[in-house]
BANU-486880 format. One line per field, with one value per residue (C-alpha): x, y, z; chain; residue in one letter. Coordinates in nm, 4 decimals. Layout:
// BANU-486880
u: c(X,...);
v: c(Y,...);
w: c(Z,...);
unit: c(A,...);
code: c(a,...);
//
This chain:
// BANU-486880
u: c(0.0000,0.2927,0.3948,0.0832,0.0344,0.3677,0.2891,-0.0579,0.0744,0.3636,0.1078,-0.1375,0.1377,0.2959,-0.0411,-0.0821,0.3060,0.2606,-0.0283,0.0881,0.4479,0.2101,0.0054,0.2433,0.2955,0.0336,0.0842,-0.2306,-0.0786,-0.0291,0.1860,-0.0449,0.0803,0.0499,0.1429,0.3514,0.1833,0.1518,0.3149,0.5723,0.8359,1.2270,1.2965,1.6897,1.7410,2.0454,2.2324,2.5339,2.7667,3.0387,3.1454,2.8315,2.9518,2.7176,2.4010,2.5231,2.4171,2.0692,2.0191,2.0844,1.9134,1.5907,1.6309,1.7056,1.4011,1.1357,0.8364,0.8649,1.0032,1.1384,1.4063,1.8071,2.0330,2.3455,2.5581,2.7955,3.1163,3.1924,3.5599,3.4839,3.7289,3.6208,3.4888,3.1848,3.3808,3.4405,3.0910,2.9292,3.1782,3.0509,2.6860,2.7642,2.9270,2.5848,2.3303,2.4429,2.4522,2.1191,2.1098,1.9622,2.0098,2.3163,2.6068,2.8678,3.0592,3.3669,3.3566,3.5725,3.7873,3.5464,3.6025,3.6422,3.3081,3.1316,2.9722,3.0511,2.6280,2.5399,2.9211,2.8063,2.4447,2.5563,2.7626,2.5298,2.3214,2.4769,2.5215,2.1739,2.0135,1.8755,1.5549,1.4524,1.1586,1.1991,1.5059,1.5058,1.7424,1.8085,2.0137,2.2140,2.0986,1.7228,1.5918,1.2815,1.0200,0.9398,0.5931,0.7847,0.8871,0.5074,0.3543,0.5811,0.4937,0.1379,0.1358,0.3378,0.0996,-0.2170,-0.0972,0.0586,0.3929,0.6922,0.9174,0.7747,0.9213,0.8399,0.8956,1.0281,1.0034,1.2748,1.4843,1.5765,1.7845,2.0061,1.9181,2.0372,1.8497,1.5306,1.5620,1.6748,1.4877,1.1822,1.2293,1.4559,1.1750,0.8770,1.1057,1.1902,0.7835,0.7374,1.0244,0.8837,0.4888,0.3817,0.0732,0.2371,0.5345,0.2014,0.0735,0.1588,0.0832,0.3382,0.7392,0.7413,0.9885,1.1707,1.2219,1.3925,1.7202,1.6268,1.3802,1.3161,1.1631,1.1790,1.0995,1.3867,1.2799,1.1923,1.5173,1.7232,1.4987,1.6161,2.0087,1.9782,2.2699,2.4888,2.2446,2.2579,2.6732,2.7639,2.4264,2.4968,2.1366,2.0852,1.7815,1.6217,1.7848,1.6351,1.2730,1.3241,1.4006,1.1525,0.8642,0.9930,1.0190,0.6492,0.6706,0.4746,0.6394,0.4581,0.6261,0.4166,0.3998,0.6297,0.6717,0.4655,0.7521,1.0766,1.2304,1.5914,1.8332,1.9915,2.2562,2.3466,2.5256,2.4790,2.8284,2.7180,2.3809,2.5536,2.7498,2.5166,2.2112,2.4516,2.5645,2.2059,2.1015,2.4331,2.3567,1.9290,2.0908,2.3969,2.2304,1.8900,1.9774,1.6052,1.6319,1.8286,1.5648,1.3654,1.6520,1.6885,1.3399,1.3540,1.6631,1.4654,1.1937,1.4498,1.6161,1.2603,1.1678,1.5025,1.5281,1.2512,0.9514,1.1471,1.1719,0.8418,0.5991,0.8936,0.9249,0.5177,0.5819,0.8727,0.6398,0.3201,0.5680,0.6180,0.2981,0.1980,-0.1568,-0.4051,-0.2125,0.0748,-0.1542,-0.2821,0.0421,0.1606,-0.1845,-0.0699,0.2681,0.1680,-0.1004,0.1515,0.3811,0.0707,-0.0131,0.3841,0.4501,0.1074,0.2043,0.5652,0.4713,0.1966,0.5010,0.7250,0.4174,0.4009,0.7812,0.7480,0.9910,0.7770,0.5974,0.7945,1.0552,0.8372,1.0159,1.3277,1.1854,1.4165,1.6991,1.6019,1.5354,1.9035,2.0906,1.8414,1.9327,2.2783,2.2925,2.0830,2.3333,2.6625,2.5209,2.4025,2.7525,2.9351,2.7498,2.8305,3.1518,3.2131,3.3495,3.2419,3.1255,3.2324,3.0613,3.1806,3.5389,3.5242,3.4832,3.2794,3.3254,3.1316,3.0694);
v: c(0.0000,0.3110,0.2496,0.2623,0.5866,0.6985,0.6437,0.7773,1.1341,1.1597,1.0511,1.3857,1.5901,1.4666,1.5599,1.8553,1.9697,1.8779,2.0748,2.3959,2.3325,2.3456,2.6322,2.9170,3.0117,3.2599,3.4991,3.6184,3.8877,3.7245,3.8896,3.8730,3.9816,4.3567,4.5959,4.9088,5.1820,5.4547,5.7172,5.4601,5.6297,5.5701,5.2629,5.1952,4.8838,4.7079,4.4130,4.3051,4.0224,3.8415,3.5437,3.4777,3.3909,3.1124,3.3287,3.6857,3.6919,3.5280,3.7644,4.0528,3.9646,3.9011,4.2406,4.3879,4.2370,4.3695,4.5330,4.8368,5.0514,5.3520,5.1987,5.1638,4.8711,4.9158,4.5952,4.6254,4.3677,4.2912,4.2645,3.9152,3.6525,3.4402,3.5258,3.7712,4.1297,4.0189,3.8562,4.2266,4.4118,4.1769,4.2474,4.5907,4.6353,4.4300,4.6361,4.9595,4.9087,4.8975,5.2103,4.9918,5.1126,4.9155,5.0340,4.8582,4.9553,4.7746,4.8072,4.9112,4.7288,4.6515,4.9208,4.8338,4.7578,4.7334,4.3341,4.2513,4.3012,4.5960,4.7766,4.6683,4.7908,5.1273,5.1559,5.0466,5.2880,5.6091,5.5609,5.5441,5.8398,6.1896,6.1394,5.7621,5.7011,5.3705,5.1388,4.7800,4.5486,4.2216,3.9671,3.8170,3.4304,3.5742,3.5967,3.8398,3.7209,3.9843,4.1164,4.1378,4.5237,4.5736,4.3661,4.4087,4.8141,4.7839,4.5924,4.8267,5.1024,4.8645,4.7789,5.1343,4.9443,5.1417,4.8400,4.5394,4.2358,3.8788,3.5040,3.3947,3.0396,2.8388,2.6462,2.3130,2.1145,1.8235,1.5612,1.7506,2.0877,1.8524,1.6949,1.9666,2.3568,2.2187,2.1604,2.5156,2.7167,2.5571,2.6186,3.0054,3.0034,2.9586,3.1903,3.4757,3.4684,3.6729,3.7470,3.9155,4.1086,4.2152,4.3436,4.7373,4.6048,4.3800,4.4466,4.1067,4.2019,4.0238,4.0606,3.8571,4.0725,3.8670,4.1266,4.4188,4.7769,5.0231,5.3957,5.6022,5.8650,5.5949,5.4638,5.7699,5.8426,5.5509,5.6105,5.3106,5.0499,5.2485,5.2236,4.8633,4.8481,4.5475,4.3119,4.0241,3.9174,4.3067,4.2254,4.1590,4.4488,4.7088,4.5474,4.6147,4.9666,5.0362,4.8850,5.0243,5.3829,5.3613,5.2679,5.0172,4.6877,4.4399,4.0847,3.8929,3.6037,3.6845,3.3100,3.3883,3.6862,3.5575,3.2680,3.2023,2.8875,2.9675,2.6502,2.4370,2.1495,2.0460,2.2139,2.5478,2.4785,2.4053,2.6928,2.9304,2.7998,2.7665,3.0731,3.2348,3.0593,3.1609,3.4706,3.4666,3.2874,3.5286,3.7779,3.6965,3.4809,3.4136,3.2412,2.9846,2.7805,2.7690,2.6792,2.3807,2.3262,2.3061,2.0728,1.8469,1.8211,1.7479,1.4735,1.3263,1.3047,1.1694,0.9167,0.8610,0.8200,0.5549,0.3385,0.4029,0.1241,-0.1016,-0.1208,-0.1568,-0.4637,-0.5436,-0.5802,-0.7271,-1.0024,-1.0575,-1.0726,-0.6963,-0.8002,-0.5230,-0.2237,-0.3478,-0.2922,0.0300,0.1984,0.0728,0.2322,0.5646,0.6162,0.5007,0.7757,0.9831,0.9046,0.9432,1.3246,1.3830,1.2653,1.4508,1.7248,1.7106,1.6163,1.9358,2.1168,1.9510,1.9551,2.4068,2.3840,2.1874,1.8960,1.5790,1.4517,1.1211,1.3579,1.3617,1.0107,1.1629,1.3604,1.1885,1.2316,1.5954,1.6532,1.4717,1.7263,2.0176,1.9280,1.9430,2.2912,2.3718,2.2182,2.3155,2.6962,2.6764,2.5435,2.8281,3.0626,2.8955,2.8737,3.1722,3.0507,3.2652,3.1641,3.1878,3.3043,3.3350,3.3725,3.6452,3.5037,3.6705,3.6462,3.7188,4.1051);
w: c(0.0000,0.0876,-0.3124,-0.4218,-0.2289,-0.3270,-0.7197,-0.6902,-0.5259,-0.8051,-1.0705,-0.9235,-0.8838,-1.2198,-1.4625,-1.2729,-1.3138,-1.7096,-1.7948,-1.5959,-1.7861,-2.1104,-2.0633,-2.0048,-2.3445,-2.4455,-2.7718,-2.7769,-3.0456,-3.3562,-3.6822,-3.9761,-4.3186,-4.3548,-4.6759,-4.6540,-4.5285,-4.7558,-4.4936,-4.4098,-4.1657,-4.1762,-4.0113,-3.9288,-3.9748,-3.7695,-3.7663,-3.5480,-3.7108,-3.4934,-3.7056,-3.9224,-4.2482,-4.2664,-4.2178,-4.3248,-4.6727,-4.6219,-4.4038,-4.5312,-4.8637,-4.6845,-4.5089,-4.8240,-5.0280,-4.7441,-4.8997,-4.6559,-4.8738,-4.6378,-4.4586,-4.3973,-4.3284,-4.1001,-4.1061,-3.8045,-3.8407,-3.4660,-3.5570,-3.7594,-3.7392,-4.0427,-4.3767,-4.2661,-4.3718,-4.7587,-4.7564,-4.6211,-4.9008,-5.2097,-5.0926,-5.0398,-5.3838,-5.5199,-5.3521,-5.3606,-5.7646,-5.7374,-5.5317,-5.1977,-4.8652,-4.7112,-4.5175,-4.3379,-4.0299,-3.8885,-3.5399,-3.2558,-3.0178,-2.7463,-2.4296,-2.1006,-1.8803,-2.2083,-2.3282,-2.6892,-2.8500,-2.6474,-2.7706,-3.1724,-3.1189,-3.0071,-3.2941,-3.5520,-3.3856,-3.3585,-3.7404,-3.8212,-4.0281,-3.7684,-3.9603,-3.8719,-3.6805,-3.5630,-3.4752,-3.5790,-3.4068,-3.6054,-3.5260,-3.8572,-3.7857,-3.8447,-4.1737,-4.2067,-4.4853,-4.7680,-4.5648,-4.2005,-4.1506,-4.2732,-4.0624,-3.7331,-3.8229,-3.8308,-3.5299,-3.3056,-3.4208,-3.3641,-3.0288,-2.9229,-2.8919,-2.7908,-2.7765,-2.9944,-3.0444,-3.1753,-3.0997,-3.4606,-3.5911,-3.4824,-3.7555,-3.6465,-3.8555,-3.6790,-3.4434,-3.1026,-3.2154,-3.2356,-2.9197,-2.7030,-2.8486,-2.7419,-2.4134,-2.3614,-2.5311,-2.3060,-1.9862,-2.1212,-2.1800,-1.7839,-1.6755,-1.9177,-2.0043,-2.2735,-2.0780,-1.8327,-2.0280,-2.2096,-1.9254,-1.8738,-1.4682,-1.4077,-1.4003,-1.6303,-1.9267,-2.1874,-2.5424,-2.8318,-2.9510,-3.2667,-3.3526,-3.1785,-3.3186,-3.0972,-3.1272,-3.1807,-2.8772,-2.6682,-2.7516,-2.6745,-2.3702,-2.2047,-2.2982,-2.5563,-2.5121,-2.3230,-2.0342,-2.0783,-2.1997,-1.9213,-2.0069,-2.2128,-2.2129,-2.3564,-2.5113,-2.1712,-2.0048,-2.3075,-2.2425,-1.8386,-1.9515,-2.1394,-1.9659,-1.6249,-1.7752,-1.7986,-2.1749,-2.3502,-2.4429,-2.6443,-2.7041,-3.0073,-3.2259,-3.5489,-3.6431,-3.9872,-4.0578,-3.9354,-3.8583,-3.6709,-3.6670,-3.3359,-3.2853,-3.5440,-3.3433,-3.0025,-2.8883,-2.9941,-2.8458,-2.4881,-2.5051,-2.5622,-2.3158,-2.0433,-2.1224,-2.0862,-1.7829,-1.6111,-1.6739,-1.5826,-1.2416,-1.1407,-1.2040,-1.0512,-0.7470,-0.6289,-0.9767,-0.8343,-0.6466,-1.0173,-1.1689,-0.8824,-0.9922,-1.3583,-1.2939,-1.0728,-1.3020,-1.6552,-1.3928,-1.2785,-1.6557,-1.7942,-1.5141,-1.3547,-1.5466,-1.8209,-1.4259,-1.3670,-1.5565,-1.5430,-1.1428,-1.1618,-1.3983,-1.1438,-0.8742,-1.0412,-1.1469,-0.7451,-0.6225,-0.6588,-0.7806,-0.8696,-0.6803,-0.9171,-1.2238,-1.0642,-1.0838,-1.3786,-1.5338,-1.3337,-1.5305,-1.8698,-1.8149,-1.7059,-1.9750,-2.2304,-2.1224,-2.1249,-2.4804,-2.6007,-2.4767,-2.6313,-2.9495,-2.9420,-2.9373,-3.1717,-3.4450,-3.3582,-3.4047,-3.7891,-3.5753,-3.6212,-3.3463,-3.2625,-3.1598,-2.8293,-2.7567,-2.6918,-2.4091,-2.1642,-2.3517,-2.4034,-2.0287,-1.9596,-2.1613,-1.9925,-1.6516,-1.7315,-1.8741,-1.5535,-1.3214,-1.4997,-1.4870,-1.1587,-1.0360,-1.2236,-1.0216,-0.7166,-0.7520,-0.9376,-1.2393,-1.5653,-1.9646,-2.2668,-2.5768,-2.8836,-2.7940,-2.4921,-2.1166,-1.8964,-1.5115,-1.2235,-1.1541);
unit: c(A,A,A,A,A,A,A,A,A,A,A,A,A,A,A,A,A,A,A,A,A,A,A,A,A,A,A,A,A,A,A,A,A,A,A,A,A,A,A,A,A,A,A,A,A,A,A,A,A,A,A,A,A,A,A,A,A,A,A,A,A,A,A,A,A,A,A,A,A,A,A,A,A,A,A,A,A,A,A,A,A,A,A,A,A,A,A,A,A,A,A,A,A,A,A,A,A,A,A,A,A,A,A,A,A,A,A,A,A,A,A,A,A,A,A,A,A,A,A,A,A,A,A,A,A,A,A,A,A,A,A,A,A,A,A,A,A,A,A,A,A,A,A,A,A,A,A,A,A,A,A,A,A,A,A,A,A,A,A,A,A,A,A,A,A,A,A,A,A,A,A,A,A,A,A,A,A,A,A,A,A,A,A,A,A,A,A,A,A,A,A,A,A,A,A,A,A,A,A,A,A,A,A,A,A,A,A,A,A,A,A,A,A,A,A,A,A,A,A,A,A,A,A,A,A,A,A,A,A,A,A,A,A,A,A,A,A,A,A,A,A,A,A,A,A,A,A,A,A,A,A,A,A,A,A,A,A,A,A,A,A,A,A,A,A,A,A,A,A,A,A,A,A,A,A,A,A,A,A,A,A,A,A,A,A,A,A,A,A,A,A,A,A,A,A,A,A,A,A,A,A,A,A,A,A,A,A,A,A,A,A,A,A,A,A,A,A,A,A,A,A,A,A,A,A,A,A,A,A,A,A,A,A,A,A,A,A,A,A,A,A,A,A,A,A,A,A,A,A,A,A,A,A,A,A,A,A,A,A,A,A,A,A,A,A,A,A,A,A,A,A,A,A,A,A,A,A,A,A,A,A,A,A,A,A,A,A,A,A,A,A,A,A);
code: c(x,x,x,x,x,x,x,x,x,x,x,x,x,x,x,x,x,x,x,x,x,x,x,x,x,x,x,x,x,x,x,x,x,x,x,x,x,x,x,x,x,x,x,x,x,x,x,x,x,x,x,x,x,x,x,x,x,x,x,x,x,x,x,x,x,x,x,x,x,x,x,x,x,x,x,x,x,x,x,x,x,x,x,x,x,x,x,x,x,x,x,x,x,x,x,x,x,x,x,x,x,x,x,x,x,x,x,x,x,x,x,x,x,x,x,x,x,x,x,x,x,x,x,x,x,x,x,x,x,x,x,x,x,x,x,x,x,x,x,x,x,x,x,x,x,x,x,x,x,x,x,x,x,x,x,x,x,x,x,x,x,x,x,x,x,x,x,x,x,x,x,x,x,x,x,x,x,x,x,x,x,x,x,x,x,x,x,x,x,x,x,x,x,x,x,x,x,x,x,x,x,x,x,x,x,x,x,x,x,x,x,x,x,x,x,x,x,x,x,x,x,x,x,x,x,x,x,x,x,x,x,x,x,x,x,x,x,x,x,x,x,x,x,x,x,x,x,x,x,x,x,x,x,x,x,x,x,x,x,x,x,x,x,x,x,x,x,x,x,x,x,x,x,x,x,x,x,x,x,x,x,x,x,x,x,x,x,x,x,x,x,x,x,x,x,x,x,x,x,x,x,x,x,x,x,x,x,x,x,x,x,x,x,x,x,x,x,x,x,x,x,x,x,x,x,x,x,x,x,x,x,x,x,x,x,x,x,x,x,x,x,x,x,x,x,x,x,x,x,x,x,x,x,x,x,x,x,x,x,x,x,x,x,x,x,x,x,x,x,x,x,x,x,x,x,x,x,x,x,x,x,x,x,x,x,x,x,x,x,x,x,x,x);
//
């Protein structure tokens, strides 16, 4: 009877844990396809490139081929140690044939106190044309469909946005990107609700530095990246700005407009999570016990719930009898809602939905990005990101 008991708590505390984990992820604003306005304003478009030469030019082009017709593009080459400079001249030499908007800046050593994003952002910046409107902020691994300055405009005005931003449609394309995006975007999804960044109430803020527009006086009001020159998460630290200036932020679904392939292996894709939640814990300590939290939870999945049906079969097999067969039914139940739910998401993410098999091995790799950031704040060890280590303040 005490395992029965046992099972039948975790099994009400399991579906219980599962649907909650599922129904954080509200964007109840949705980017439809828009056309120009007619009294389209200057937007200043810019894009900060550190080592992109595999995503550069697709980006750019896409930016470049926007049906928004009053706008500029400022490339800003982070001091590029592979091929992205001669990729940004031959588009420049292209494009500016054909009399488009592009200009490239090669930036400056990066000053002391300042992160490496925030230091390009203010550059490509402060270059942007006195008559822009707007500021655009997008990062070169996103690629903007033809309609998505149109649309993301309308929507800021629609909305009274002074900061807008969008989730964009994650490209997955190997194995490890499958198994593990899913599981980081539905944890991000409870750490940051879109309900309640929406909600001018609430001191909730986030947005993606994938996409952000911003008005340019809201932008200069709050001291732009300079304010923000030590955040390496600067995306979130602009959005905390804004919002807490009494501004209006608006995080939305862009996934019909843009799309992003963050990590294209799973050693990039380490890096750069544990990088993030290293920096959402040190610099947030309360975040700590959610981070022991999410950890718990990747570990329960990963390890527990495979044991689960087999102990049940274990102990029907030794005289169990029906409380045996009752918790065996508990954790395939269990395991049922789970891998629904999982493959819900893999089917929104275009990753098919077997992928929700590899939960476990999913929630493995999760808990150990948890842990591993957790213990560098503990200990006070730092990250590194795209070849610059970053220590404790």
């Amino acid at each position: 009877m005490p395992y029965l008991i046992i099972s039948t708590i975790f099994f009400i505390a399991g579906v219980i844990i599962i649907y909650w984990l599922h129904d954080q992820y509200h964007l109840d604003i949705v980017v439809e396809s828009a056309p120009a306005p007619a009294d389209a304003p200057l937007v200043s478009i810019c894009v900060p490139a550190r080592d992109e030469e595999k995503n550069i030019q697709a980006c750019v082009e896409a930016i470049l081929a926007q049906t928004y017709t009053n706008f500029e593009l400022i490339v800003l080459d982070d001091r590029s140690t592979d091929s992205t400079p001669q990729i940004l001249e031959s588009l420049a030499e292209v494009f500016n044939l054909r009399k488009a908007f592009l200009q490239i800046i090669h930036g400056s050593d990066l000053p002391s106190g300042w992160a490496g994003k925030p230091h390009a952002l203010y550059q490509a910046s402060a270059a942007c044309g006195e008559r822009s409107d707007w500021l655009c902020f997008v990062d070169a691994d996103t690629f903007l469909a033809p309609d998505a300055l149109s649309s993301c405009y309308a929507k800021a005005v629609e909305t009274g946005a002074d900061l807008f931003t969008i989730m964009t449609k994650q490209i997955t394309g190997t194995f490890w990107e499958k198994v593990v995006m899913p599981l980081v975007l539905t944890a991000l999804s409870v750490g940051f609700s879109p309900r309640k960044v929406n909600d001018p109430t609430r001191r909730d803020a986030v947005a993606n530095g994938q996409f952000i527009l911003i008005k340019r006086t809201v932008y200069n009001a709050i001291g732009g990246h300079e304010r923000v020159k030590d955040q390496i998460v600067e995306d979130k630290a602009i959005s905390e700005q804004v919002k807490w200036s009494g501004y209006r932020l608006i995080v939305a679904d862009g996934m019909k407009v843009a799309s992003t392939r963050m990590y294209t292996s799973l050693p990039k894709m380490w890096e750069g999570w544990t990088k993030n939640i290293y920096l959402g814990l040190r610099d947030h300590p309360a975040m700590l016990m959610l981070g022991a939290f999410g950890a718990f939870l990747s570990l329960a999945a990963a390890l527990f719930l495979p044991a689960w049906p087999l102990l049940g079969l274990f102990w029907l097999l030794h005289g169990g009898g029906w409380m045996a067969v009752v918790l065996i039914v508990e954790s395939l139940v269990l395991w049922g809602e789970l891998i629904y739910a999982r493959a819900e998401v893999a089917h929104k993410m275009n990753i098919p939905r077997w992928y929700a098999l590899t939960t476990p091995l999913g929630a493995a790799v999760f808990a150990a990005m948890m842990l591993t950031s957790a213990w560098k704040v503990l200990s006070g060890q730092g990250v590194t990101w795209r070849g610059r280590t970053y220590t404790p303040r």
